[in-house]
C-alpha positions in Angstrom: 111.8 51.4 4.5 114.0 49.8 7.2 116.7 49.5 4.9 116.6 53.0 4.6 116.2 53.3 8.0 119.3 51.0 9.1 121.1 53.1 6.5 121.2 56.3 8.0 121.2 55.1 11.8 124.4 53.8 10.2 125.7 56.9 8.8 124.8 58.6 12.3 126.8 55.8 14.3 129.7 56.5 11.9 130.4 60.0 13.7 132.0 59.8 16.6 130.8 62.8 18.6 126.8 64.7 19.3 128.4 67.4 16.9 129.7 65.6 14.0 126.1 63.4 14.2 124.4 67.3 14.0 126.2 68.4 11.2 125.7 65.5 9.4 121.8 65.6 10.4 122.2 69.2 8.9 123.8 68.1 5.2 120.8 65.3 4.8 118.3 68.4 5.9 119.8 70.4 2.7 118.2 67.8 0.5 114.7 69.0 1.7 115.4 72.5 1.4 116.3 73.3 4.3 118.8 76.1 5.3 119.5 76.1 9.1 118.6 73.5 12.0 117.8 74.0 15.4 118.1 71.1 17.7 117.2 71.4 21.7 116.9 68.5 24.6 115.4 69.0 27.6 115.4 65.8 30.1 112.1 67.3 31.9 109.9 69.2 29.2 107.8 71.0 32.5 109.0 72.4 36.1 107.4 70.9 39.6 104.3 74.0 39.0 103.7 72.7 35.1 105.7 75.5 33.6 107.9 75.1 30.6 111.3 74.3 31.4 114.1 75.9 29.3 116.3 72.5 27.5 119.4 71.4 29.0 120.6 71.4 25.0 120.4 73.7 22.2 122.7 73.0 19.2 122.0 75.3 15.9 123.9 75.4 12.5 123.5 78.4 9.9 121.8 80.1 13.1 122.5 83.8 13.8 125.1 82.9 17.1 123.1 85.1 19.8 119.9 82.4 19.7 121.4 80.5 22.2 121.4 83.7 24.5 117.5 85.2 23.8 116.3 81.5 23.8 118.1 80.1 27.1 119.3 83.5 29.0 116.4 85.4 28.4 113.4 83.0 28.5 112.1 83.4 24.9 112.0 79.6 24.3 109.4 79.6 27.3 107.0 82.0 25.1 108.5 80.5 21.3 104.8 79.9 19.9 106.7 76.8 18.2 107.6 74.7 21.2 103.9 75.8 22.8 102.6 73.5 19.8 105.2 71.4 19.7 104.8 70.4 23.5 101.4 69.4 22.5 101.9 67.7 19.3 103.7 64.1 18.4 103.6 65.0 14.6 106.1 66.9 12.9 104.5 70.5 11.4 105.2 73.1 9.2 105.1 76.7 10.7 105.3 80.4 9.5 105.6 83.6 11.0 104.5 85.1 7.9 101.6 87.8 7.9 98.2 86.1 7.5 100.0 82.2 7.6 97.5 80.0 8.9 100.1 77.7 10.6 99.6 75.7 14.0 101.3 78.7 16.0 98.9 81.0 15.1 96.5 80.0 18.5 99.4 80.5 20.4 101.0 83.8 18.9 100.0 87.1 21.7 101.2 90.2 21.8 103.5 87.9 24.9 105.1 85.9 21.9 105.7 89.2 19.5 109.7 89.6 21.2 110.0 85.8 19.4 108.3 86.7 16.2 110.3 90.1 16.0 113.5 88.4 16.6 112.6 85.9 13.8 111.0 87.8 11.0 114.5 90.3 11.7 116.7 87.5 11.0 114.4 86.2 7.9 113.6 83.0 9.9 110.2 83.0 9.7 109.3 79.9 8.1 110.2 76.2 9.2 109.4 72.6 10.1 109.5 71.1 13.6 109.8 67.3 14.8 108.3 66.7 18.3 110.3 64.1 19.5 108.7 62.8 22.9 110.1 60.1 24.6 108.7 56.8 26.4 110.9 58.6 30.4 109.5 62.1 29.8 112.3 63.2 27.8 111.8 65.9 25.1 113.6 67.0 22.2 112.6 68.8 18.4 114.4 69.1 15.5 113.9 71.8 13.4 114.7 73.1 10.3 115.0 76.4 8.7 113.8 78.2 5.3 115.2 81.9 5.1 112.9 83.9 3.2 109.2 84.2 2.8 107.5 80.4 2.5 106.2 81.3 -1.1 106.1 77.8 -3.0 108.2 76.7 0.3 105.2 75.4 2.6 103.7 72.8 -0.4 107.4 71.2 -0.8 107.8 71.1 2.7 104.7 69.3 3.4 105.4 67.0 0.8 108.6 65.8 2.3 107.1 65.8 5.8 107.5 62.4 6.3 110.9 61.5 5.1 112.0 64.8 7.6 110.2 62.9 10.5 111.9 59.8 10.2 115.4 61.3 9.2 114.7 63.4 12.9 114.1 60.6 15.0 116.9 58.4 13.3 119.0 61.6 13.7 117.7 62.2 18.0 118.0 58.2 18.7 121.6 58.6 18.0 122.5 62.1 19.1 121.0 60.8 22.4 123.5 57.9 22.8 126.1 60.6 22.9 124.5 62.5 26.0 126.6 63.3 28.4 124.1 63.9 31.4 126.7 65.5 34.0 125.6 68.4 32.1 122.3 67.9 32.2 120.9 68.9 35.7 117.4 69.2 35.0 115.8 72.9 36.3 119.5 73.4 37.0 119.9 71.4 39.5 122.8 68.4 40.0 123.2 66.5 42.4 126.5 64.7 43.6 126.1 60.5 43.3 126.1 60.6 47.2 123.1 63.3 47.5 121.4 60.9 44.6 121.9 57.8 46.7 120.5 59.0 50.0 118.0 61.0 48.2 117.1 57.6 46.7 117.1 55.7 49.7 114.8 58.4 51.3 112.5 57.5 48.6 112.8 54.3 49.8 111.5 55.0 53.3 115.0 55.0 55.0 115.4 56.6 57.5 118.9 58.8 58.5 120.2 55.6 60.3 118.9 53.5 58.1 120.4 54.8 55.4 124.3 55.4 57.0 124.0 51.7 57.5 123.1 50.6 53.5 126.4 53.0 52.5 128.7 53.1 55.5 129.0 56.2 56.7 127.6 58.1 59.8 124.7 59.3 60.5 125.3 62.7 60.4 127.3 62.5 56.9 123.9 61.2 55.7 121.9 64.3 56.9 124.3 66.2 55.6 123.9 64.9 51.8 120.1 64.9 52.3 120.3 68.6 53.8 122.5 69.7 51.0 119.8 68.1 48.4 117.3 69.9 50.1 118.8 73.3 49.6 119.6 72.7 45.9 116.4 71.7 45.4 114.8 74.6 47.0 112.5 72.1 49.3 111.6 72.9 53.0 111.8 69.2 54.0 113.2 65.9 53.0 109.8 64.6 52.0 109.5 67.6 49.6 113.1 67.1 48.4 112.1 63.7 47.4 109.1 64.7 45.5 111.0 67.2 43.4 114.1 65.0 42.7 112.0 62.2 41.6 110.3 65.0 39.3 113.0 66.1 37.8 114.5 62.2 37.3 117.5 63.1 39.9 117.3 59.7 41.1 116.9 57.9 37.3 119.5 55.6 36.8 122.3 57.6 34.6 122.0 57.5 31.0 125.6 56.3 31.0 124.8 53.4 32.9 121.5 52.1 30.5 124.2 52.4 27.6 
C-alpha cells in the first residue's frame, strides 16, 4: 500500500502547478468511473456566528462553467445538501439526487436545498462521491467526483472502489495544498496587509499601542492606524474584538508559504 501510495504522491509532485496536479487527479478519477470532479478549499469551514463559510477555492473539470457562479456568487454551496454531510463526516460517501435514493443527503434535502437539486438533476449531475478532507488547523477541503446519468448499476461500483477514491483524494489534496498560494485566500473575505497581521498579532499578545511601535519601529500612531484599519476590515467595534475574529479566521497563522 505505501508503495502505491509513494507512487502517486510522486506522479502529483511531478506537475508543476495546483492545475496540472487537478487534471491529473481527474485522469486517475476516470478509472473509477468517474466523469467530472469538483474540488473546493476553504481555510475556515465556519464564520465567527457558526455559519458555513463559502471556500476560498473551487476548481471543476467536465463541469458546466457557471457552477463556480451559483455555488460561490449566489450562496448555493451554503445550502448544497452534500457539503451539509460532508461538514459532518471524515469518510468519503456516495450520494444521489435521484428520486427515492436513500443517500446521506437525504436528512439534509428541504424544500431550502431544492434550487441545488434543480440545478443538478438539469445538468444530469445527480449522482457522485465526495471525500471530506478535514485537516489537523481547521482547514477543509472535498473532492468530488461526478457520474452523469441516473446511478443505475453506478452506486454498487462506486462503493466498491470507495476506498482506493479516498486515498487517491487525500494523496491528490496533500499535494494540491503545497501549491496554495494563500494571498488569495482571505478567509470570510477578509486580508490583511503583513503590517495589520503583525500588530494584530502583537495585540494578541497583550501589547499595547506603545508597546507595540517599539517591537516594529514605528510610531505610535502608525500602529493605531494598522490596528484601526484591521478593525474595519474585520467589521469589529474594538481591538479586542478584532483580535478575536482574526485569530478565528487564522489571520494571524503563520503563512502557509512560510511552513513550506
Amino acid at each position: 500500500m505505501m508503495d502505491a501510495i509513494n507512487t502517486v504522491r510522486s506522479e502529483f509532485a511531478a506537475q508543476a502547478t495546483l492545475d496540472e496536479r487537478v487534471d491529473r487527479v481527474f485522469e486517475a478519477m476516470k478509472a473509477f468511473g468517474f466523469e467530472a470532479l469538483i474540488y473546493d478549499y476553504t481555510p475556515v469551514p465556519y464564520d465567527i456566528d457558526g455559519g458555513m463559510m463559502i471556500p476560498s477555492l473551487m476548481k471543476l473539470r467536465n463541469i458546466s462553467h457557471d457552477m463556480p457562479d451559483y455555488w460561490m456568487d449566489r450562496g448555493y454551496f451554503l445550502i448544497d445538501p452534500v457539503q451539509k454531510a460532508a461538514m459532518r463526516s471524515s469518510t468519503p460517501f456516495f450520494w444521489s439526487y435521484d428520486i427515492g435514493a436513500e443517500t446521506p443527503i437525504v436528512r439534509f434535502m428541504t424544500d431550502d436545498t431544492m434550487p441545488v437539486a434543480r440545478y443538478l438533476r438539469e445538468r444530469d449531475m445527480s449522482n457522485g462521491v465526495t471525500v471530506p478532507v478535514h485537516m489537523p488547523r481547521g482547514d477543509y477541503a472535498t473532492v468530488t467526483g461526478i457520474r452523469f446519468g441516473a446511478s443505475g448499476a453506478f452506486a454498487g461500483h462506486a462503493l466498491r472502489h470507495l476506498a482506493e477514491f479516498n486515498l487517491l483524494a487525500q494523496v491528490f489534496h496533500e499535494s494540491a495544498y503545497s501549491t496554495f498560494d494563500t494571498t488569495a485566500f482571505g478567509a470570510g473575505k477578509v486580508v490583511l496587509t503583513d503590517r495589520e497581521r503583525q500588530c494584530l498579532s502583537h495585540a494578541a499578545d497583550g501589547l499595547s499601542a506603545k508597546e507595540i511601535s517599539r517591537v516594529i519601529d514605528r510610531s505610535v500612531p502608525t500602529v493605531v492606524m494598522h490596528l484601526n484599519s484591521a478593525a474595519r476590515k474585520l467589521g469589529a467595534k474594538n481591538r479586542t474584538q478584532a483580535v478575536v475574529r482574526a485569530t478565528h479566521y487564522r489571520l494571524l497563522d503563520t503563512p502557509l508559504s512560510d511552513r513550506r
